[in-house]
C-alpha positions in Angstrom: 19.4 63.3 15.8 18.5 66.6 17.3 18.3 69.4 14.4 20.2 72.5 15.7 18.4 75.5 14.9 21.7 78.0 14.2 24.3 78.6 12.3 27.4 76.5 13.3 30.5 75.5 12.3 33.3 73.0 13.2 36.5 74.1 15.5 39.5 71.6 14.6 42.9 72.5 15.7 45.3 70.3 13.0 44.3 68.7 9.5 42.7 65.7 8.6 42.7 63.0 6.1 39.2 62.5 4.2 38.6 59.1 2.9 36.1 57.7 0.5 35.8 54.8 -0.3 33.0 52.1 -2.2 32.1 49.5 -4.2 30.2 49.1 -7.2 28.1 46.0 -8.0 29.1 45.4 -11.9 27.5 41.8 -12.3 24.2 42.0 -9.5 23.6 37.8 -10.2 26.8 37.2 -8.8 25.8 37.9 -5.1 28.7 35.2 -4.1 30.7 38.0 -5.3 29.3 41.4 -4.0 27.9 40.6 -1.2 31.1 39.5 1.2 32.3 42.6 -0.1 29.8 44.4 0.8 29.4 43.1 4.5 33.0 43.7 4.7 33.1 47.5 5.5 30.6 47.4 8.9 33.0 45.1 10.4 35.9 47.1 9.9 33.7 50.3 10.9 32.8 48.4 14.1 36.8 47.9 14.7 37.9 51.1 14.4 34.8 53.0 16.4 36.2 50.4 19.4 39.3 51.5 18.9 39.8 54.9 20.0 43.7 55.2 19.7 43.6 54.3 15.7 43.2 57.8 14.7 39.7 57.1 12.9 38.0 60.7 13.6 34.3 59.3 12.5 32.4 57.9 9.1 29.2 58.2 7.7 28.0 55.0 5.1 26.2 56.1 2.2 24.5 53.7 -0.6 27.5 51.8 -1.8 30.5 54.1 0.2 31.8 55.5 3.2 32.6 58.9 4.3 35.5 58.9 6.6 37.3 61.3 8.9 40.9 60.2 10.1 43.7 62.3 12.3 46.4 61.6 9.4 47.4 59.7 6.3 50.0 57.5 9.0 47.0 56.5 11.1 45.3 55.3 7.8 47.6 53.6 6.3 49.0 51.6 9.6 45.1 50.6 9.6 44.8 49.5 5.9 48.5 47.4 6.8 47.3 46.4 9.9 47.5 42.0 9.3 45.6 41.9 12.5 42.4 44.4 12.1 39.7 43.4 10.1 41.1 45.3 7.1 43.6 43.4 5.8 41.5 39.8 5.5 39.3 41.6 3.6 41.5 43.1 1.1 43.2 39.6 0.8 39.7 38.0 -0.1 38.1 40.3 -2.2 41.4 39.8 -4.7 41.3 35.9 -4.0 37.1 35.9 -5.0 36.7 38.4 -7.0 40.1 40.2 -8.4 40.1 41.6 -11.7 36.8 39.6 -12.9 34.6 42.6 -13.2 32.1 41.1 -11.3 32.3 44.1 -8.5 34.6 47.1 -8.6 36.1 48.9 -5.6 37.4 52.1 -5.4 39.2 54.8 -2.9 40.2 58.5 -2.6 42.0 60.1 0.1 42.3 63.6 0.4 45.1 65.4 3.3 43.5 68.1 4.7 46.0 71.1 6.1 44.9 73.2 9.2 43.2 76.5 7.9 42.4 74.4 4.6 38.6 73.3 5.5 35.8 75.1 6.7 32.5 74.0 7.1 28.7 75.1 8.0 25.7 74.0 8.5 22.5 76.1 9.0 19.6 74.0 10.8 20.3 70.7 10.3 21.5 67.7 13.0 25.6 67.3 13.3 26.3 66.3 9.9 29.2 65.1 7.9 32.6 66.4 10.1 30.1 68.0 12.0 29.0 64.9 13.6 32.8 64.3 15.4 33.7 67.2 15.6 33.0 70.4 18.1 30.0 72.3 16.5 30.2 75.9 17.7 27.6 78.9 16.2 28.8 80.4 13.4 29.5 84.4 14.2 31.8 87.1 14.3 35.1 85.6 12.6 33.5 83.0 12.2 31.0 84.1 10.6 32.4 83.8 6.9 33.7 80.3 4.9 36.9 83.2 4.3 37.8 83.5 8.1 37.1 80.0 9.0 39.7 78.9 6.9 42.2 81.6 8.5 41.7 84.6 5.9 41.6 88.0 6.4 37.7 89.9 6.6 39.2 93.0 4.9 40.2 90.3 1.8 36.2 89.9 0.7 33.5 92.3 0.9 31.1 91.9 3.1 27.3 91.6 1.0 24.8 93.3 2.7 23.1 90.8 5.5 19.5 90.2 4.7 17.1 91.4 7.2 16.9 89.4 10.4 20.6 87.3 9.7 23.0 88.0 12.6 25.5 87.8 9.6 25.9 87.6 5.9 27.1 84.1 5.2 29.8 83.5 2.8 29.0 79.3 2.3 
């Protein structure tokens, strides 16, 4: 990806839900285990990037979870209930194979983001993290600080002095 040499932010108009979820690999001999669970989550990345209606924003996989973006907590859920997505088999199996045994743990956190409750920025790098499905636009004048992204008030922070050649003092 293309680094973007700037200061930018992301322009969202409503919340969003952020998902994480993983595995971890308790008993690594057990491969019969671990690793259908583990091939599970790029099928069901595949389905929902076809599917543009299902309210998945984006994700990013890391080592052993994903990052995801979703519209709202009803889009997510109507995915994870969903007996005909790739979601559900999954969920069935992994308690069928595996279960309580020990052998591989899963986990999950999900996180409803109110408008004017995030902010993000990022300073020379490629479209990262919400950046990447979201509208990335230089970060400057109000929005310029983490305070006025998230709908604050300038007057309600001081301003530090910029240092020499910043178009503005950043805040994040």
């Amino acid at each position: 990806m293309k680094i973007i040499n700037d200061r930018m932010t992301v322009v969202r108009r409503g919340g969003l839900v952020v998902f994480l979820i993983g595995m971890r690999v308790n008993r690594w001999w057990k491969i019969h285990r671990w690793l259908p669970v583990a091939l599970a989550m790029p099928r069901m990345l595949r389905e929902l990037r076809s599917r543009p209606a299902s309210g998945f924003i984006g994700g990013i996989t890391l080592p052993g979870m994903s990052i995801q973006y979703w519209e709202s907590t009803d889009a997510l859920m109507a995915y994870a209930s969903d007996r005909s997505g790739q979601h559900f088999p999954a969920w069935a199996d992994f308690y069928k194979r595996v279960g309580k045994s020990g052998d591989v743990g899963i986990w999950h956190e999900t996180y409803a983001v109110a408008e004017g409750s995030f902010e993000a920025v990022y300073v020379s790098t490629p479209p990262t993290g919400l950046g990447r499905f979201s509208e990335l636009v230089p970060a400057r004048g109000h929005l310029a600080r983490a305070r006025t992204r998230m709908g604050g008030k300038a007057a309600e922070v001081p301003s530090p002095p910029a240092p020499s050649g910043a178009p503005d003092a950043p805040s994040a």
